[in-house]
C-alpha positions in Angstrom: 16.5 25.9 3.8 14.6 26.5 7.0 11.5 29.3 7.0 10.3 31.4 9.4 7.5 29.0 10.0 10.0 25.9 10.1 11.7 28.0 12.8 8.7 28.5 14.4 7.6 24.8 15.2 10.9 23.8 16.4 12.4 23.9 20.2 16.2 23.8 20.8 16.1 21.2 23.5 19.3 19.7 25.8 19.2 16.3 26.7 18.7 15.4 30.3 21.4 13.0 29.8 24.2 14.4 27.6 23.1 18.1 27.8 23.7 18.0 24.3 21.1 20.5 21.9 18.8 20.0 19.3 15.6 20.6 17.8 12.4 19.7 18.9 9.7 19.9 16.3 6.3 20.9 17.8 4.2 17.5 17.2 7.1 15.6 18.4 5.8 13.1 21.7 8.0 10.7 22.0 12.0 11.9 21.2 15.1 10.2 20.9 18.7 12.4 21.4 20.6 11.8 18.3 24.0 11.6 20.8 23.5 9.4 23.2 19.8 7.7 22.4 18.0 8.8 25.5 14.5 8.0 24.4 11.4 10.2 26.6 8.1 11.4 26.6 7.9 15.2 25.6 6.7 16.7 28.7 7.2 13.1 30.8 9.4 10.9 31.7 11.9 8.0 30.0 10.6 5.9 27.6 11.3 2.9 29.7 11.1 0.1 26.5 12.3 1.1 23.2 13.7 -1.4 20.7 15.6 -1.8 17.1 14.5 -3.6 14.5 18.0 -5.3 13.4 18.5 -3.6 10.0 20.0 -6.4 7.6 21.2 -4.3 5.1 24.5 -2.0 4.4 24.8 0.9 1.9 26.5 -2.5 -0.7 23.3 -4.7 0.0 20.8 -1.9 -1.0 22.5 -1.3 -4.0 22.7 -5.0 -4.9 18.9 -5.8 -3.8 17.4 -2.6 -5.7 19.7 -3.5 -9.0 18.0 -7.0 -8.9 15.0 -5.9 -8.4 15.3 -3.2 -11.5 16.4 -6.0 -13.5 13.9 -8.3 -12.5 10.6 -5.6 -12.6 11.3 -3.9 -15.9 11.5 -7.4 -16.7 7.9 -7.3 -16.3 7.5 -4.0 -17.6 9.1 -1.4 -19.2 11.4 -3.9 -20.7 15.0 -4.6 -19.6 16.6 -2.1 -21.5 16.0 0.1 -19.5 18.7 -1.5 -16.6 21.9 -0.4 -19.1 21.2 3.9 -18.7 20.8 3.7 -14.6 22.9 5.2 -12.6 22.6 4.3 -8.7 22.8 6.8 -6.5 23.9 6.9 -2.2 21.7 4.8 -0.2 20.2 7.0 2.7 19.1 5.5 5.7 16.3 6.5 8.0 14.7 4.7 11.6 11.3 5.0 11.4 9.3 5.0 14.6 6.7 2.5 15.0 4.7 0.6 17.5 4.3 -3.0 17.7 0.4 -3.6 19.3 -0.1 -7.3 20.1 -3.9 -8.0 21.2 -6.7 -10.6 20.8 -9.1 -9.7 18.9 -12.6 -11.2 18.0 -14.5 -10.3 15.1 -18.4 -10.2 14.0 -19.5 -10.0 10.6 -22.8 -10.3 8.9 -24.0 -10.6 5.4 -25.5 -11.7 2.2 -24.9 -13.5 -1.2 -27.2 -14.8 -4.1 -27.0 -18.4 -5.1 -29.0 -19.8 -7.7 -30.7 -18.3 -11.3 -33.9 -17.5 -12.9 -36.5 -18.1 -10.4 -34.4 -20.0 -8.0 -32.0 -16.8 -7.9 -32.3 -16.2 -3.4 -30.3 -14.9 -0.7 -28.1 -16.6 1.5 -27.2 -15.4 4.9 -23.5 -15.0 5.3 -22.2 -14.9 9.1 -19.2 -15.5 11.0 -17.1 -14.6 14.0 -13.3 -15.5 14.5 -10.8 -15.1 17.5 -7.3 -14.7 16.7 -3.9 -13.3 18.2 -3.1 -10.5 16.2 0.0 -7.9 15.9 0.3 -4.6 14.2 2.7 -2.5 13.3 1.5 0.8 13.7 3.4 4.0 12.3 4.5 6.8 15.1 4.3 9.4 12.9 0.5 11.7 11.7 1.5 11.9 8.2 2.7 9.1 5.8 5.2 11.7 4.0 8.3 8.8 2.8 8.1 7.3 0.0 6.8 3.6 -0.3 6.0 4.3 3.9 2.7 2.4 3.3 4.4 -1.0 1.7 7.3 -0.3 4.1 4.5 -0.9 7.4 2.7 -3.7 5.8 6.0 -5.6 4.9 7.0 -5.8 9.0 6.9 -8.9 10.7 8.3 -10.0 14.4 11.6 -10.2 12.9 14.5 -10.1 15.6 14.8 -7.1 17.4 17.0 -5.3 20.4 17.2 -3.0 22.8 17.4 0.1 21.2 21.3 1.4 20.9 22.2 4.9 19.2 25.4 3.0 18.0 23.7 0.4 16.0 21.9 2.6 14.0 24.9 4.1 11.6 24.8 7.6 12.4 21.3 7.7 10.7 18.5 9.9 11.5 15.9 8.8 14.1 12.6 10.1 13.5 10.9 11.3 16.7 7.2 10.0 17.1 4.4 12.2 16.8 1.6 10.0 18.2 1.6 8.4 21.8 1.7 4.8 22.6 -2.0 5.3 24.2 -2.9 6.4 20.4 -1.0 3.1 18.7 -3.9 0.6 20.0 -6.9 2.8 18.4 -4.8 3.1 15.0 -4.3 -0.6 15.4 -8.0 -1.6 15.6 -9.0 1.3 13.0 -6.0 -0.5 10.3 -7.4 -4.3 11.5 -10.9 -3.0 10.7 -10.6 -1.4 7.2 -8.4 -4.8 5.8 -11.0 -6.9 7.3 -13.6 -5.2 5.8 -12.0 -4.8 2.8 -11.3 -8.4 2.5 -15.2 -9.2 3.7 -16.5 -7.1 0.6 -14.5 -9.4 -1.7 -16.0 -12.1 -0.3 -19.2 -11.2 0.5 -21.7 -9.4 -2.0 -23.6 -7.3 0.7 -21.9 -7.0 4.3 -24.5 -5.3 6.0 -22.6 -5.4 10.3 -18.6 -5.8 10.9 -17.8 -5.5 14.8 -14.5 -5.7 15.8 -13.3 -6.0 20.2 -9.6 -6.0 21.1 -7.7 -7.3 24.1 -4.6 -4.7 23.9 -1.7 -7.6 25.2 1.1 -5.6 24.8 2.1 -2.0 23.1 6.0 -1.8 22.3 8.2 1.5 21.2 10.1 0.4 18.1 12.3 1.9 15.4 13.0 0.3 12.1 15.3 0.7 9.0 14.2 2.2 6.3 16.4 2.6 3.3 15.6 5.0 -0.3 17.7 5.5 -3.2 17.7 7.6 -6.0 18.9 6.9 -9.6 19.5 8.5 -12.4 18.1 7.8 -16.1 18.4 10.0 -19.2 18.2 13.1 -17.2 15.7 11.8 -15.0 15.3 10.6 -11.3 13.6 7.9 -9.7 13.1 6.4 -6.7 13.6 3.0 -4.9 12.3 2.4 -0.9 13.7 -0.8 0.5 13.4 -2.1 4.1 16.4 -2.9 6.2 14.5 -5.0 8.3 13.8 -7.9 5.5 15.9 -6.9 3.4 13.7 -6.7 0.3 12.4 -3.7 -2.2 9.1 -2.2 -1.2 8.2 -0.1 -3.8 9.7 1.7 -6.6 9.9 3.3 -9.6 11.1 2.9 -13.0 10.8 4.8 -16.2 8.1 4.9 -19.4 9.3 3.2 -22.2 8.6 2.7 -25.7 8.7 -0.9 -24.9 5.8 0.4 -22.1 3.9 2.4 -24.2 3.4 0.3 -27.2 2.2 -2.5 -24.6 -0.4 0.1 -23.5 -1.0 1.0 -26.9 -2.1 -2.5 -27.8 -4.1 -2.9 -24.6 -6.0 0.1 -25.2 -6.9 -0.4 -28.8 -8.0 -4.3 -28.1 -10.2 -3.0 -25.6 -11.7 -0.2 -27.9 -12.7 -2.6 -30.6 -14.6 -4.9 -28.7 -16.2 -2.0 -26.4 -17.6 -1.1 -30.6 -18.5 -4.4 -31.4 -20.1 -4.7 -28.1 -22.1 -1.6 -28.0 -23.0 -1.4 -32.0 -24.5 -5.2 -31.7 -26.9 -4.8 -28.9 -29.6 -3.1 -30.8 -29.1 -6.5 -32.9 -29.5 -8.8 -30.2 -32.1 -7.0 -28.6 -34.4 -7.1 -31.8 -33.6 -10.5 -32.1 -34.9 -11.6 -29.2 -38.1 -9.7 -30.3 -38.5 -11.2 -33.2 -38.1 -14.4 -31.7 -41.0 -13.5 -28.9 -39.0 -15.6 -25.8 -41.1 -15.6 -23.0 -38.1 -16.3 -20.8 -37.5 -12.6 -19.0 -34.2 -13.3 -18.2 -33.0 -13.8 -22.2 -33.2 -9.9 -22.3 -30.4 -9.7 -20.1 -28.1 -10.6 -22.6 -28.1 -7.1 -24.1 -28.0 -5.2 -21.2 -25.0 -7.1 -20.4 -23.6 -6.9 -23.5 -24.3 -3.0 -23.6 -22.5 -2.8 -19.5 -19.5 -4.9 -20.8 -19.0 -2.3 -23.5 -19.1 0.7 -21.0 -16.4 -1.0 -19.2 -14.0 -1.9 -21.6 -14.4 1.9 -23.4 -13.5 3.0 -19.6 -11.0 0.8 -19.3 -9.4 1.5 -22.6 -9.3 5.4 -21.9 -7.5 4.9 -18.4 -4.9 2.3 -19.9 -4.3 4.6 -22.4 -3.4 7.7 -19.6 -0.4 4.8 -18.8 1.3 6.1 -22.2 1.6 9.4 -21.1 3.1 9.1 -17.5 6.7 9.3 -16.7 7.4 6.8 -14.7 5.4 4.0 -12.9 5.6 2.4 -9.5 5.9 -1.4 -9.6 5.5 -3.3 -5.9 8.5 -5.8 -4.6 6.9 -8.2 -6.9 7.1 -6.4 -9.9 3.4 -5.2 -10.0 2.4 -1.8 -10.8 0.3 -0.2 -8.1 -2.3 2.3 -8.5 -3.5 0.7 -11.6 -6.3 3.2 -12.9 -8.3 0.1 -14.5 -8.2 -3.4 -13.3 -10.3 -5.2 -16.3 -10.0 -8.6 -13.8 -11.7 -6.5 -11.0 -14.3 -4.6 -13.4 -15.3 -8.4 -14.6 -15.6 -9.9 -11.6 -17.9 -7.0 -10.4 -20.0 -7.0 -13.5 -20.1 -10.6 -13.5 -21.7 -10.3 -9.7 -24.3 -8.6 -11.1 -25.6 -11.1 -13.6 -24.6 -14.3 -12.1 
């Protein structure tokens, strides 16, 4: 159902080609006509390149990759029981609109990481620079709305493409974009910058300067299949993104189980007990390392580590425990659930940073 403020932000528009109508939505800047695939500029001329991602997939190949990958992630998860109360819905297919931004880029970074213990514990300078030809895939849209659009970007590579056509794409929508190609290069170097520095404060324990310079080589119009389905279980609906142009699940979701929840359950009470053991026998370290009057400093540690490592694990036991109450979860193409609330692996090798 349209508002009056839906109505508002769109423009019934005739192609210059076809002189067919349609709406115009008011942050659209680059348009495509749904008839005959005339691709311009809003307020400028043809979009001279403008290309297709081949899309691999039919409405029979979606159903068969995200029914493998049900059975294979709950699998993992919620347990395969789960696969015999599904009902698969219609594929729907969308063309996303994207830009591909090849470039050279050279990157700076600088800084620092301890090595040693006791009294030899010092810091080492950490520095580097690296040139590389790189390519992004930049989405043409301001906000990230579809579901699994985020996995959908980051799964793109320079797969085969052609010249766009409005009859290879299935009588699906084509999004219009609502960013220009002279915005695609500075979301490109803005996406480049946050994984590399991302990836720099894994690797280094203080990064103190990141610099980043790109050589914009080329900045191509694309569009490129994007597939969702919905599916029914026990009254509930859930959602699976798949790309057409690899041919592979993205991101989806599956149910809570009991299978699910008692793994949870287990998870979370493990991690309780030994938060209590942890934190109820530091006062009985810590007064026996009085007692045994250690000159060594560093022995007094050992509590305070003890008493940290507690804090975590209680943490961590309270946030695994929220996974008993959700509905469903979302589970990656490999089978791993995203937007974990507590990654005990990460919280370790954090706290072990601190006192190595």
């Amino acid at each position: 159902m349209t508002t009056a403020e839906d109505s508002q932000k769109l423009v019934q528009y005739r192609c210059e080609v076809c002189n067919a109508p349609y709406p115009l939505g008011a942050d659209d800047v680059i348009s495509t006509c749904p008839y005959c695939g005339y691709t311009f500029i809003v307020d400028g001329g043809e979009m001279k390149t403008h290309l297709l991602l081949n899309n691999k997939l039919k409405k029979e190949g979606v159903v068969k990759a995200v029914s493998d990958w049900i059975q294979f992630a709950a699998s993992k998860s919620v347990g395969k029981g789960v696969t015999k109360d599904i009902e698969l819905g219609n594929p729907v297919l969308q063309w996303i609109p994207i830009f591909r931004v090849k470039a050279s880029s050279q990157t700076y970074h600088f800084g620092a990481e301890q090595k040693g213990s006791g009294k030899n514990k010092h810091w080492v300078k950490v520095e580097g620079r690296d040139s590389a030809k790189i390519t992004e895939w930049v989405l043409a849209r301001r906000y990230a709305a579809a579901f699994g659009i985020k996995e959908f970007m980051e799964s793109l590579e320079d797969e085969e493409s052609k010249t766009f056509d409005i009859n290879l794409t299935d009588k699906a929508p084509v999004l219009n974009a609502e960013i220009a190609d002279t915005d695609a290069p500075v979301r490109a170097k803005y996406q480049k910058s946050e994984r590399d520095r991302a990836e720099l404060n894994e690797k280094v324990e203080k990064l103190f300067d990141y610099r980043l310079d790109m050589d914009i080589e080329d900045c191509t119009y694309f569009h490129a299949p994007y597939w969702l389905i919905r599916y029914e279980y026990r009254g509930g609906t859930f959602r699976v993104a798949v790309s057409g142009a690899t041919g592979r699940v993205v991101l989806g979701e599956l149910p809570v189980t009991k299978t699910y929840r008692v793994k949870k359950w287990f998870s979370s009470v493990f991690m309780l007990v030994a938060a209590a053991l942890l934190i109820q026998g530091t006062p009985y370290i810590t007064y026996a390392i009085l007692m045994a009057d250690s000159s060594d400093g560093e022995v007094f540690l050992i509590p305070v580590a003890m008493f940290i490592l507690g804090i975590i694990l209680w943490a961590g036991s309270i946030q695994v425990i929220g996974g008993v109450l959700k509905y469903e979860i979302q589970l990656t193409a490999d089978g791993e659930e995203r937007e974990e609330g507590f990654s005990f692996g990460d919280s370790l090798k954090g706290f072990g940073g601190r006192f190595s």
